[in-house]
Backbone atoms as SQL, in Angstrom:
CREATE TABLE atoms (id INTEGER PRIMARY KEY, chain TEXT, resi INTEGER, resn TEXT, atom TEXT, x REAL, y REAL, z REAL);
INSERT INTO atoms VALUES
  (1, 'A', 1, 'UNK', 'N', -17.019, -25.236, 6.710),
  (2, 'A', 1, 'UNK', 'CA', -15.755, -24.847, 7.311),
  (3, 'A', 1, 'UNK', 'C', -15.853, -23.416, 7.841),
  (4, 'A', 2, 'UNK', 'N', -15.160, -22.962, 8.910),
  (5, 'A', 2, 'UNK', 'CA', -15.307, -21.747, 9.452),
  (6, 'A', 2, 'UNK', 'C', -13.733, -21.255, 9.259),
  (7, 'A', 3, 'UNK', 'N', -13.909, -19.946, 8.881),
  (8, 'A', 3, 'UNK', 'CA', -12.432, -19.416, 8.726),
  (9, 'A', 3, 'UNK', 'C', -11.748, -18.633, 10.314),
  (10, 'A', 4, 'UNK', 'N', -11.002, -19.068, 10.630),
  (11, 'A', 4, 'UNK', 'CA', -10.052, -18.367, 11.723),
  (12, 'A', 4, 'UNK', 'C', -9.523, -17.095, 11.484),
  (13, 'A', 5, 'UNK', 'N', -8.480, -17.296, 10.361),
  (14, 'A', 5, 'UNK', 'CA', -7.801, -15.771, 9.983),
  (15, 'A', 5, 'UNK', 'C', -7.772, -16.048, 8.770),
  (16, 'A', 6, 'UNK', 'N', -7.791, -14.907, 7.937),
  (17, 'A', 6, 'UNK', 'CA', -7.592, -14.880, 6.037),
  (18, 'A', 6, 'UNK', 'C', -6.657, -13.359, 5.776),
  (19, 'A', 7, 'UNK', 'N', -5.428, -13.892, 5.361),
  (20, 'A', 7, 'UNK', 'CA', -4.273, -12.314, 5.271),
  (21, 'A', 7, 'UNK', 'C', -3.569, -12.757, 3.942),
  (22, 'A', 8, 'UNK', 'N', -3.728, -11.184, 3.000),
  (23, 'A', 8, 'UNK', 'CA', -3.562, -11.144, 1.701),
  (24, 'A', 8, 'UNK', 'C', -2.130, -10.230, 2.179),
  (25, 'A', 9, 'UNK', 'N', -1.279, -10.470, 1.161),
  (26, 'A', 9, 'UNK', 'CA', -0.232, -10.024, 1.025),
  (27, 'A', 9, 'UNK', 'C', 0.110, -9.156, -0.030),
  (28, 'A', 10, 'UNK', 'N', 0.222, -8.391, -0.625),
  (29, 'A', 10, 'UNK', 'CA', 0.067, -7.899, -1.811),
  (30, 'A', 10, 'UNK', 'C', 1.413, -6.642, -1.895),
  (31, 'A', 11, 'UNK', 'N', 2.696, -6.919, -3.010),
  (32, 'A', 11, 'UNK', 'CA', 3.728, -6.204, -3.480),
  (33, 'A', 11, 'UNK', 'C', 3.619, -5.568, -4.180),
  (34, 'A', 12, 'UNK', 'N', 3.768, -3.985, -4.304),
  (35, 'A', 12, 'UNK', 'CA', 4.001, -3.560, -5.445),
  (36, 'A', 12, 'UNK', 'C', 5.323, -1.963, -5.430),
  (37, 'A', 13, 'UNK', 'N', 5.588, -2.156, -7.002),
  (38, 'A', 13, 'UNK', 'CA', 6.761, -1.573, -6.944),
  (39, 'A', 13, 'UNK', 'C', 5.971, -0.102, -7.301),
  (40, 'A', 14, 'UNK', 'N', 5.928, 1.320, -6.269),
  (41, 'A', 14, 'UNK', 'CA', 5.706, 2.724, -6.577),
  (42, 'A', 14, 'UNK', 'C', 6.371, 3.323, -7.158),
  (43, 'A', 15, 'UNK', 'N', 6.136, 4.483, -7.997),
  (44, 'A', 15, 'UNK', 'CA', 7.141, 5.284, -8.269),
  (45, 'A', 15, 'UNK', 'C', 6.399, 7.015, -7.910),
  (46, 'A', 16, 'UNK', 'N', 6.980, 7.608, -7.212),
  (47, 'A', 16, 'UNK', 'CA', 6.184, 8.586, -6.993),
  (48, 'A', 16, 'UNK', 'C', 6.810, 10.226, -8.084),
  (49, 'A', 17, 'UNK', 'N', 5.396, 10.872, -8.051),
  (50, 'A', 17, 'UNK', 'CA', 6.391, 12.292, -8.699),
  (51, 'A', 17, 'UNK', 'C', 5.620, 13.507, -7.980),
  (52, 'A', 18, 'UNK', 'N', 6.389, 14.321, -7.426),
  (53, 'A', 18, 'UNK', 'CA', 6.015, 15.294, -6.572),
  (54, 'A', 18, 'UNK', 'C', 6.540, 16.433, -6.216),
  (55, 'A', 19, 'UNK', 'N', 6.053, 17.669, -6.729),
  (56, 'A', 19, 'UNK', 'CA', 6.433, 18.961, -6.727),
  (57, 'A', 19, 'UNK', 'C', 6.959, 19.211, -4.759),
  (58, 'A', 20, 'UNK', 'N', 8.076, 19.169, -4.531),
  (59, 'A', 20, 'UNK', 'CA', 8.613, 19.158, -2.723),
  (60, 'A', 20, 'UNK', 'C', 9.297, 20.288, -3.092),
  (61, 'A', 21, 'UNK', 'N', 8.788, 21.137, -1.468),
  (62, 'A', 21, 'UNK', 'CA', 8.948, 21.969, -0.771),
  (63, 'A', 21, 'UNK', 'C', 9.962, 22.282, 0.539),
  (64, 'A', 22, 'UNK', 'N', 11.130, 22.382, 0.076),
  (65, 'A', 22, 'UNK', 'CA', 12.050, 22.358, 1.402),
  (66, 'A', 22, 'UNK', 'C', 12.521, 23.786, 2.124),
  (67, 'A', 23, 'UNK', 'N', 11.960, 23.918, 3.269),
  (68, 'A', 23, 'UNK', 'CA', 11.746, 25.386, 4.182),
  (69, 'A', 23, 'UNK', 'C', 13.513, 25.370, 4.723),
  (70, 'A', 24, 'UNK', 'N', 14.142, 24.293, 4.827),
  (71, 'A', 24, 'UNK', 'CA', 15.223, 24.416, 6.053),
  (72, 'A', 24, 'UNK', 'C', 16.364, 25.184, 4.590),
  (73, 'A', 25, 'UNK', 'N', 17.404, 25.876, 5.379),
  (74, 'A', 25, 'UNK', 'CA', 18.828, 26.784, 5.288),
  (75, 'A', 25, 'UNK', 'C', 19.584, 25.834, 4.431),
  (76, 'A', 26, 'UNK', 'N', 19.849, 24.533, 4.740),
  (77, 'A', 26, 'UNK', 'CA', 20.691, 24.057, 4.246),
  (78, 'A', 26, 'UNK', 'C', 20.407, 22.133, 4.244),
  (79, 'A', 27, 'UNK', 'N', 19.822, 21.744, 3.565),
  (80, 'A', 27, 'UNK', 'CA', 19.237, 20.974, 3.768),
  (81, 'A', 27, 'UNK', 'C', 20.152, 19.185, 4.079),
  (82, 'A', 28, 'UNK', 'N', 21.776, 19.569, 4.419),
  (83, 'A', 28, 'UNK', 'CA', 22.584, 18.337, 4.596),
  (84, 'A', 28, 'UNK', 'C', 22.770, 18.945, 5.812),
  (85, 'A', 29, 'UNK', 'N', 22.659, 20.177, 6.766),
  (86, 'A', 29, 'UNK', 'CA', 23.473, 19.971, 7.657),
  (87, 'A', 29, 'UNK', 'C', 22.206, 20.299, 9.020),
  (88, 'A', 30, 'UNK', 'N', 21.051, 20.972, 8.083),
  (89, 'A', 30, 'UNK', 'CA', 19.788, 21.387, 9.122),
  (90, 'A', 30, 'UNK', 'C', 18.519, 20.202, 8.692),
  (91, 'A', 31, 'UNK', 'N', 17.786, 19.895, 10.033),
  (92, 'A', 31, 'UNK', 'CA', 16.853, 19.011, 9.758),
  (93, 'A', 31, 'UNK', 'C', 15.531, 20.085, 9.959),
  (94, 'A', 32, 'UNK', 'N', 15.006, 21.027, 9.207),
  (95, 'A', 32, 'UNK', 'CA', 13.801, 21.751, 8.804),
  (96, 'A', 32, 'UNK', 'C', 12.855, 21.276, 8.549),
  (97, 'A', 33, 'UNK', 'N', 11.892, 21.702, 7.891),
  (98, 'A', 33, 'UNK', 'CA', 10.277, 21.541, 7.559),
  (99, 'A', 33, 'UNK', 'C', 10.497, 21.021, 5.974),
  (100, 'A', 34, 'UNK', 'N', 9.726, 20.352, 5.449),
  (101, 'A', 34, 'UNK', 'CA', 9.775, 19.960, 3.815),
  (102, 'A', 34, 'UNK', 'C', 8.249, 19.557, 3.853),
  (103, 'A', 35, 'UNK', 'N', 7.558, 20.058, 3.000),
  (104, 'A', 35, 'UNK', 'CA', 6.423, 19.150, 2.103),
  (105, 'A', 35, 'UNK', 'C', 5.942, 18.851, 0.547),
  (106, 'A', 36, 'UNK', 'N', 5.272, 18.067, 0.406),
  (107, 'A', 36, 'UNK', 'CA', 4.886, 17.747, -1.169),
  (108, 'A', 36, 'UNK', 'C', 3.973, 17.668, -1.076),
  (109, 'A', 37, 'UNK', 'N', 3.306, 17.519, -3.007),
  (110, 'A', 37, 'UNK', 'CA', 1.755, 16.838, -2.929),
  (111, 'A', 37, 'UNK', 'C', 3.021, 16.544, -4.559),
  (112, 'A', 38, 'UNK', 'N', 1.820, 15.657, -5.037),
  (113, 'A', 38, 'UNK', 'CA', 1.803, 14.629, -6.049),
  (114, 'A', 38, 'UNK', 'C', 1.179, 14.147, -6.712),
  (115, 'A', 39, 'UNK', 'N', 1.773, 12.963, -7.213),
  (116, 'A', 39, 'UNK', 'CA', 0.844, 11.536, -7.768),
  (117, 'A', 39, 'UNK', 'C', 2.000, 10.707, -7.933),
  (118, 'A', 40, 'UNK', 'N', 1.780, 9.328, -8.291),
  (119, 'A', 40, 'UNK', 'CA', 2.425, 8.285, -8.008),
  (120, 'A', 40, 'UNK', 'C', 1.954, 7.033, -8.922),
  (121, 'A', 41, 'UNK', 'N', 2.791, 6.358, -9.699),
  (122, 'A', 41, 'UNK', 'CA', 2.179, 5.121, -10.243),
  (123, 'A', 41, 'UNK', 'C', 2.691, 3.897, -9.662),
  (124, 'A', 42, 'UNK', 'N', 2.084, 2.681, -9.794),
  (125, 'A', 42, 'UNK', 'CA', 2.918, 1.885, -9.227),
  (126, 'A', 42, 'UNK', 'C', 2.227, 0.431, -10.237),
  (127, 'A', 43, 'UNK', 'N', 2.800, -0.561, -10.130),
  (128, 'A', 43, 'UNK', 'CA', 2.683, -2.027, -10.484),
  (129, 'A', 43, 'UNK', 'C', 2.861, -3.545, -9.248),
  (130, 'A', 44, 'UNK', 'N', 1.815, -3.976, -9.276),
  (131, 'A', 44, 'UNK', 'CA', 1.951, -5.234, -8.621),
  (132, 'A', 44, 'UNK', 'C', 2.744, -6.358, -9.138),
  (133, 'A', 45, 'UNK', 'N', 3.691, -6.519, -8.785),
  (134, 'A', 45, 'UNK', 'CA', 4.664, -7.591, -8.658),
  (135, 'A', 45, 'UNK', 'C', 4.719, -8.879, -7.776),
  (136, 'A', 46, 'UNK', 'N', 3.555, -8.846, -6.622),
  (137, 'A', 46, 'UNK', 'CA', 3.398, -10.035, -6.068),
  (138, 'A', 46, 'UNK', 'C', 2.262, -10.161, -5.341),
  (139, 'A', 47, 'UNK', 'N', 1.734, -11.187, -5.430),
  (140, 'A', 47, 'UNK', 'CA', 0.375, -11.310, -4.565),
  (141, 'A', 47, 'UNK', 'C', 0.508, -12.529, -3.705),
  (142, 'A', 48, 'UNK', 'N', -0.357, -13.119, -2.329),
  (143, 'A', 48, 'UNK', 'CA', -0.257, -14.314, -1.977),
  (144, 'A', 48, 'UNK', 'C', -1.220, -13.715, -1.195),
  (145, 'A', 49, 'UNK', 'N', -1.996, -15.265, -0.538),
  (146, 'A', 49, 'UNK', 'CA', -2.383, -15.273, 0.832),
  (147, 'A', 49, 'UNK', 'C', -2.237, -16.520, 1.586),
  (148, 'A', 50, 'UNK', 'N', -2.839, -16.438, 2.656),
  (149, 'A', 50, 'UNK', 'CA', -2.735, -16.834, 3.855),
  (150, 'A', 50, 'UNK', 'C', -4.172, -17.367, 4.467),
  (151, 'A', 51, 'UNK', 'N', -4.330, -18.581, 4.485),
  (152, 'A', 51, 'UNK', 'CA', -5.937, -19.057, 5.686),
  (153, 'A', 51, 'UNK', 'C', -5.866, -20.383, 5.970),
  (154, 'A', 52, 'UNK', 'N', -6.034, -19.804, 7.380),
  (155, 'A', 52, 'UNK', 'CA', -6.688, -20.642, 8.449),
  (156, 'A', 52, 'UNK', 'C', -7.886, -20.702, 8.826),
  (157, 'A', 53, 'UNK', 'N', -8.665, -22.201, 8.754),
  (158, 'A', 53, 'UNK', 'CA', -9.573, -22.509, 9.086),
  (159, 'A', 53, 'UNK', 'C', -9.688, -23.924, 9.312),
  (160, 'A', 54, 'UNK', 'N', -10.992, -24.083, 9.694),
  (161, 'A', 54, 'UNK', 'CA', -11.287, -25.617, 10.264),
  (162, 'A', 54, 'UNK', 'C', -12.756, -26.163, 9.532),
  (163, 'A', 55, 'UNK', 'N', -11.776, -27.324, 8.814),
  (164, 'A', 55, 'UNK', 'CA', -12.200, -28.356, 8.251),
  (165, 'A', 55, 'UNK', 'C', -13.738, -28.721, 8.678),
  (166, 'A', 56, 'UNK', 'N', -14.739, -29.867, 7.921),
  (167, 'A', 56, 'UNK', 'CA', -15.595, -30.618, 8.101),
  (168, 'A', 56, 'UNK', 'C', -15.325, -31.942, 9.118),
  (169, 'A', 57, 'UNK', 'N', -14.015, -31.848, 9.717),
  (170, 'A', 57, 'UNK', 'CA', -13.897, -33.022, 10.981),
  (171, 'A', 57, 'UNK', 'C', -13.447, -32.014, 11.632),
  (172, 'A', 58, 'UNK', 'N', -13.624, -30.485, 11.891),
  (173, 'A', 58, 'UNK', 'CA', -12.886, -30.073, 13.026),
  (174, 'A', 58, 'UNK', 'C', -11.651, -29.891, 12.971),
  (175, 'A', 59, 'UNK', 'N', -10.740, -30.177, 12.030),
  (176, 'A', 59, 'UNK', 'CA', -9.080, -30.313, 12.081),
  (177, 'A', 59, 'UNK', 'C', -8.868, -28.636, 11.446),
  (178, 'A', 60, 'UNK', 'N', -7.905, -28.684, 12.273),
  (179, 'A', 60, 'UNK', 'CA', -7.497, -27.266, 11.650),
  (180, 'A', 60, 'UNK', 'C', -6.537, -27.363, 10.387),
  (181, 'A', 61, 'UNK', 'N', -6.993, -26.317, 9.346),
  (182, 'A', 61, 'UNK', 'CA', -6.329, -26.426, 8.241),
  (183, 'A', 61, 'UNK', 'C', -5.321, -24.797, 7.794),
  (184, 'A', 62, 'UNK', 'N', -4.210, -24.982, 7.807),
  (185, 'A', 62, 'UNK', 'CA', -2.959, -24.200, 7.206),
  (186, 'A', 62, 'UNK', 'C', -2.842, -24.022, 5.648),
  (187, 'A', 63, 'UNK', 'N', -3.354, -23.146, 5.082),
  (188, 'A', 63, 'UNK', 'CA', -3.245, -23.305, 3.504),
  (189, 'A', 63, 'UNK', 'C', -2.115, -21.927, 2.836),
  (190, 'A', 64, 'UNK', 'N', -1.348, -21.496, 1.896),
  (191, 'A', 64, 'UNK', 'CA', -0.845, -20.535, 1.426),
  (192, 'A', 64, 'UNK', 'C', -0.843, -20.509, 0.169),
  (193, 'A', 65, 'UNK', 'N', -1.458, -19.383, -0.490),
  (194, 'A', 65, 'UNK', 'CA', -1.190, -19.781, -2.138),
  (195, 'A', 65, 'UNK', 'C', -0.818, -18.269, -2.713),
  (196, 'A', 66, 'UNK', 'N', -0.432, -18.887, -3.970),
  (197, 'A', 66, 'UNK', 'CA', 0.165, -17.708, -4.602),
  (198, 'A', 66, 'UNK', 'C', -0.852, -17.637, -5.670),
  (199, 'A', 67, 'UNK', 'N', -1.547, -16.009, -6.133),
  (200, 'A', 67, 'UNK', 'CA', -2.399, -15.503, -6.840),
  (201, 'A', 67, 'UNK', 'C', -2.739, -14.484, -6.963),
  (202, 'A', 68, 'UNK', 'N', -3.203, -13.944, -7.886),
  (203, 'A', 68, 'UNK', 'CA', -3.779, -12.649, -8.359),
  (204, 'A', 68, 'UNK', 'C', -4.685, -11.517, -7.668),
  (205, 'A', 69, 'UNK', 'N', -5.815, -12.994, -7.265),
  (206, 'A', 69, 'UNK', 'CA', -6.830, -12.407, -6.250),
  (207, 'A', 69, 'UNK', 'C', -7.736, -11.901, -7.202),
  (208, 'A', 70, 'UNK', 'N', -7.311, -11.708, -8.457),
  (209, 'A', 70, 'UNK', 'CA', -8.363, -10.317, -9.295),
  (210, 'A', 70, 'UNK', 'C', -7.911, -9.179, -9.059),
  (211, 'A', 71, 'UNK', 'N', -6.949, -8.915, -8.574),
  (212, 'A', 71, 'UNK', 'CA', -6.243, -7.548, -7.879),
  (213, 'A', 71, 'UNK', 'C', -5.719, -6.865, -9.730),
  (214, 'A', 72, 'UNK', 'N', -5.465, -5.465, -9.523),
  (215, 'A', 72, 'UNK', 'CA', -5.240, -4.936, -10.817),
  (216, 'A', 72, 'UNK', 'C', -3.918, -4.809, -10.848),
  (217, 'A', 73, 'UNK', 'N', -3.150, -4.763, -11.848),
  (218, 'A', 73, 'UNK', 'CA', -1.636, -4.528, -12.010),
  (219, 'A', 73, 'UNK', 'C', -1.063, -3.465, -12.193),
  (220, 'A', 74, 'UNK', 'N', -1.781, -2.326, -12.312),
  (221, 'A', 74, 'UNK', 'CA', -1.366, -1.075, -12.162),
  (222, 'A', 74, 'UNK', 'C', -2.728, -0.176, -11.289),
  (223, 'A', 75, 'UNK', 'N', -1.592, 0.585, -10.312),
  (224, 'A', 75, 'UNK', 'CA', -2.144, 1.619, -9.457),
  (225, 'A', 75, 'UNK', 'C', -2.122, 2.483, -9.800),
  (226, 'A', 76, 'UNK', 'N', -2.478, 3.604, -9.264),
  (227, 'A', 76, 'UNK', 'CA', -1.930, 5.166, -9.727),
  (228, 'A', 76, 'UNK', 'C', -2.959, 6.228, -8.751),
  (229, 'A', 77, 'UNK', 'N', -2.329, 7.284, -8.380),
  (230, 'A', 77, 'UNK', 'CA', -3.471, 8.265, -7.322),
  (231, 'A', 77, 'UNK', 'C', -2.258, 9.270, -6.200),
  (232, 'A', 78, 'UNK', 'N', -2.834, 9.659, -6.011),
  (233, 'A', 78, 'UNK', 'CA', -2.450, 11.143, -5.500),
  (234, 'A', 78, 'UNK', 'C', -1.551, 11.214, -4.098),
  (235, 'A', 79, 'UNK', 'N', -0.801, 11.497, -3.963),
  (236, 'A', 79, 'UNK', 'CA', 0.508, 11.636, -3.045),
  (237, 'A', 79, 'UNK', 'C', 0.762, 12.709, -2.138),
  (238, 'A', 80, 'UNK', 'N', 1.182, 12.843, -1.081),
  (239, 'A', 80, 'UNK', 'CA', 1.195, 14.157, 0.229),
  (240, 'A', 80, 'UNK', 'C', 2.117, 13.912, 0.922),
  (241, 'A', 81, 'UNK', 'N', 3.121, 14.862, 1.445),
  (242, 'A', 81, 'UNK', 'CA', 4.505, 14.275, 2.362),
  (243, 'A', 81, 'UNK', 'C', 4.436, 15.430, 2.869),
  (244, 'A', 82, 'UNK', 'N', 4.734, 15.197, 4.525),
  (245, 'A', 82, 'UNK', 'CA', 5.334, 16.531, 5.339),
  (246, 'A', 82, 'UNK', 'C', 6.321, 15.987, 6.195),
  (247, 'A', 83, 'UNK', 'N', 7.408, 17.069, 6.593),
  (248, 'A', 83, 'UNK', 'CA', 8.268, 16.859, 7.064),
  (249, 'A', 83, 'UNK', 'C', 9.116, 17.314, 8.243),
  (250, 'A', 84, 'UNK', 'N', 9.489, 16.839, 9.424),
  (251, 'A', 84, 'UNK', 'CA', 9.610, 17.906, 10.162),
  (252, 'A', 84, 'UNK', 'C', 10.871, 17.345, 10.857),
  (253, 'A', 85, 'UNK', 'N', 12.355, 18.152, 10.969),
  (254, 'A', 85, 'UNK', 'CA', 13.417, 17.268, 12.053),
  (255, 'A', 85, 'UNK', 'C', 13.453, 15.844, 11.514),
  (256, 'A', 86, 'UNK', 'N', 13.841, 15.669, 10.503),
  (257, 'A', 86, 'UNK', 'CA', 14.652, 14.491, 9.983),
  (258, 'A', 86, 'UNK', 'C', 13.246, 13.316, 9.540),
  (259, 'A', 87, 'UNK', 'N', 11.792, 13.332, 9.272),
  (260, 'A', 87, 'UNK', 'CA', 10.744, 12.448, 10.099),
  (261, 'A', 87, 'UNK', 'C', 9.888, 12.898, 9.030),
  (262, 'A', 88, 'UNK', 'N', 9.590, 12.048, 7.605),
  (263, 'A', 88, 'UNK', 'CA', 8.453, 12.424, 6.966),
  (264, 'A', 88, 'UNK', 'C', 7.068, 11.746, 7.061),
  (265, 'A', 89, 'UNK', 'N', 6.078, 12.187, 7.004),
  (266, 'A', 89, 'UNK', 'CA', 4.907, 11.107, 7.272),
  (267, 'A', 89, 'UNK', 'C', 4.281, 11.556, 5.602),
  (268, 'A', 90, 'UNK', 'N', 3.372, 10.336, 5.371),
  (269, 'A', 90, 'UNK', 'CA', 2.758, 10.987, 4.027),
  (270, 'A', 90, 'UNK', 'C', 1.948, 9.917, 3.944),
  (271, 'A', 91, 'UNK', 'N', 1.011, 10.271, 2.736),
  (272, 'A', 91, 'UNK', 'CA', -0.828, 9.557, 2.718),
  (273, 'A', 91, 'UNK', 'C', -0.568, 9.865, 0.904),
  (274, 'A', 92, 'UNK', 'N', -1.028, 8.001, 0.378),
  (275, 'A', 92, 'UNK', 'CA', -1.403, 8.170, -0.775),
  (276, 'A', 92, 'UNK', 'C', -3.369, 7.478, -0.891),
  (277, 'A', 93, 'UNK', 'N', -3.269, 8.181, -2.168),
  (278, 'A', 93, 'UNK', 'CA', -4.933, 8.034, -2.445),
  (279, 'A', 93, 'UNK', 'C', -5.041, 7.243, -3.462),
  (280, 'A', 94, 'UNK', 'N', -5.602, 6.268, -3.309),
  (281, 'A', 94, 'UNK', 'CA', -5.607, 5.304, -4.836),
  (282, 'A', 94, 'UNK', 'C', -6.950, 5.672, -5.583),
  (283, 'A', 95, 'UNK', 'N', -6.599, 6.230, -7.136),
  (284, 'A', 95, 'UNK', 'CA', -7.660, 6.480, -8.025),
  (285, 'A', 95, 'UNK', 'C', -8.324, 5.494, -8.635),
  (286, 'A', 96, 'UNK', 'N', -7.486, 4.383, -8.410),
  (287, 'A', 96, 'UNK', 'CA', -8.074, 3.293, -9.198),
  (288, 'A', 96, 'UNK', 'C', -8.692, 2.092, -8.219),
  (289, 'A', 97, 'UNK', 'N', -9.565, 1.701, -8.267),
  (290, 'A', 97, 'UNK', 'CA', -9.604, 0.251, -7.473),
  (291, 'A', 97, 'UNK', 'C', -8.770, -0.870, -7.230),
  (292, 'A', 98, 'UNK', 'N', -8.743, -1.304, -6.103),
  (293, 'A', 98, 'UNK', 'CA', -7.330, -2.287, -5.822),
  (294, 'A', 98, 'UNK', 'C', -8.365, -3.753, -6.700),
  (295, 'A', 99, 'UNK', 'N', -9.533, -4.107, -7.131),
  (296, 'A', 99, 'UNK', 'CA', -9.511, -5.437, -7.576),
  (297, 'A', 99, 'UNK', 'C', -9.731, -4.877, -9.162),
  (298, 'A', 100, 'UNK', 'N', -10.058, -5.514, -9.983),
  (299, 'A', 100, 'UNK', 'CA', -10.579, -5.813, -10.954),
  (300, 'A', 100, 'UNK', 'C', -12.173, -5.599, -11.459),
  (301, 'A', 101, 'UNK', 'N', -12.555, -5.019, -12.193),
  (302, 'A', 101, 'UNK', 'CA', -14.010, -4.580, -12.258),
  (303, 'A', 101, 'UNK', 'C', -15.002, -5.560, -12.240),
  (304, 'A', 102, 'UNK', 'N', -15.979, -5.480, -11.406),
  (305, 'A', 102, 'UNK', 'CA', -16.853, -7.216, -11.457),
  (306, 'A', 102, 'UNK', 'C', -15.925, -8.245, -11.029),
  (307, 'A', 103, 'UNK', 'N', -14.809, -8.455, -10.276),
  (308, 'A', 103, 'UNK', 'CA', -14.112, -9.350, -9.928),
  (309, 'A', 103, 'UNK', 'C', -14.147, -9.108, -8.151),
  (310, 'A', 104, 'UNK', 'N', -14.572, -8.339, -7.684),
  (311, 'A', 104, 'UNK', 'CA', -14.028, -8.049, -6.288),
  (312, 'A', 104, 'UNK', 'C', -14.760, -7.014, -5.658),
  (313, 'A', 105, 'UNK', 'N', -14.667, -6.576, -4.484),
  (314, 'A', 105, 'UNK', 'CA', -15.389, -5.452, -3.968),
  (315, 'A', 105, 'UNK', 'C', -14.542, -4.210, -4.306),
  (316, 'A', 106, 'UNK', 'N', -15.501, -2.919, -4.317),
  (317, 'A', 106, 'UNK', 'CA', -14.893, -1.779, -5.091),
  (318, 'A', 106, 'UNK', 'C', -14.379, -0.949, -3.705),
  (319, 'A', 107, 'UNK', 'N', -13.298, -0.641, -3.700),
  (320, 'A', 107, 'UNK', 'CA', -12.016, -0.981, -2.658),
  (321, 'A', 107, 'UNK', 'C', -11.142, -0.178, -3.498),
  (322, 'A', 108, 'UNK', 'N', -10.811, 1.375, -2.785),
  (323, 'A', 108, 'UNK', 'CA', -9.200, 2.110, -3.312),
  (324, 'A', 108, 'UNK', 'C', -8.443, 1.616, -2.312),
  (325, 'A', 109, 'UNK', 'N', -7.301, 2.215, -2.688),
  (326, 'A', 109, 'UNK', 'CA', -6.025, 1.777, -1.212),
  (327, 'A', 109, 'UNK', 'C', -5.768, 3.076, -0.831),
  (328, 'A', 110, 'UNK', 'N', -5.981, 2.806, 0.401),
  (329, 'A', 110, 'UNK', 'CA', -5.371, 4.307, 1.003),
  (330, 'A', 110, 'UNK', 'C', -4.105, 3.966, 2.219),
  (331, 'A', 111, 'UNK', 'N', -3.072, 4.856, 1.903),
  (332, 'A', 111, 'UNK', 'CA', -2.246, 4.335, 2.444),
  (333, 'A', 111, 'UNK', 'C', -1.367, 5.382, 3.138),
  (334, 'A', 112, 'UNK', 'N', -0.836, 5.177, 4.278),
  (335, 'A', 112, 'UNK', 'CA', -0.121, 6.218, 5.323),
  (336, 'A', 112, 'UNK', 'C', 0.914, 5.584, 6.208),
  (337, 'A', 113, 'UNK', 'N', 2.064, 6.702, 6.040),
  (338, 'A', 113, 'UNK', 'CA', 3.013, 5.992, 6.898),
  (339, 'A', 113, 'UNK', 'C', 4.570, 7.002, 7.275),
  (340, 'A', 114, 'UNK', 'N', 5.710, 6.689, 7.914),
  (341, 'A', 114, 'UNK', 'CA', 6.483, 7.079, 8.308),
  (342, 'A', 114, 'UNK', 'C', 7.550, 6.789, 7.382),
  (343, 'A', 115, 'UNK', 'N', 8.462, 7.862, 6.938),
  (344, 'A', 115, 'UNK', 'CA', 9.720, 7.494, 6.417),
  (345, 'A', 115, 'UNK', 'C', 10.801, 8.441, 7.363),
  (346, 'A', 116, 'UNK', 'N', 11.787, 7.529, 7.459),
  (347, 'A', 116, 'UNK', 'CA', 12.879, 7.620, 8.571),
  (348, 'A', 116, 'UNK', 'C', 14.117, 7.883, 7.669);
């Protein structure tokens, strides 16, 4: 069988803790500069995936399942936020491996993004 697409889904609930830095006058009525650094723990609460591929007659096959993966249930690793005019961006570092030891490839999560 040849695989088409294979997409893991993976939930988990963060909790972050982080010494923040806020530059602006008044921080409800001015949108200023703010940054942090950190750390952060978090827990997986849901896993699934997703694959498509094609069968030994050629037929294409739709599968979804719900599972573990070998994925670990607790995260934890290092946290960064900057802020500028209402618009934070920030990058976490995962200390721990996203699978399971001898279960998976050795894989942190690194992760970046926008909060509005």
């Amino acid at each position: 069988s040849t695989y088409d697409k294979n997409k893991m889904n993976v939930t988990t609930l963060n909790i972050p803790l982080m010494l923040q830095l806020d530059f602006s006058d008044n921080r409800a009525t001015e949108n200023g500069f703010n940054m942090g650094i950190g750390g952060y723990a978090g827990f997986r609460i849901g896993s699934n995936g997703k694959f498509k591929y094609r069968d030994m007659n050629n037929d294409k096959v739709k599968m979804k399942t719900n599972s573990d993966f070998f994925l670990t249930d607790f995260q934890y690793g290092l946290q960064a936020q900057i802020g500028v005019a209402g618009v934070n961006f920030f990058a976490r570092y995962g200390l721990n491996t996203l699978f399971q030891e001898n279960r998976g490839p050795e894989l942190t999560p690194d992760v970046f993004g926008i909060v509005l």
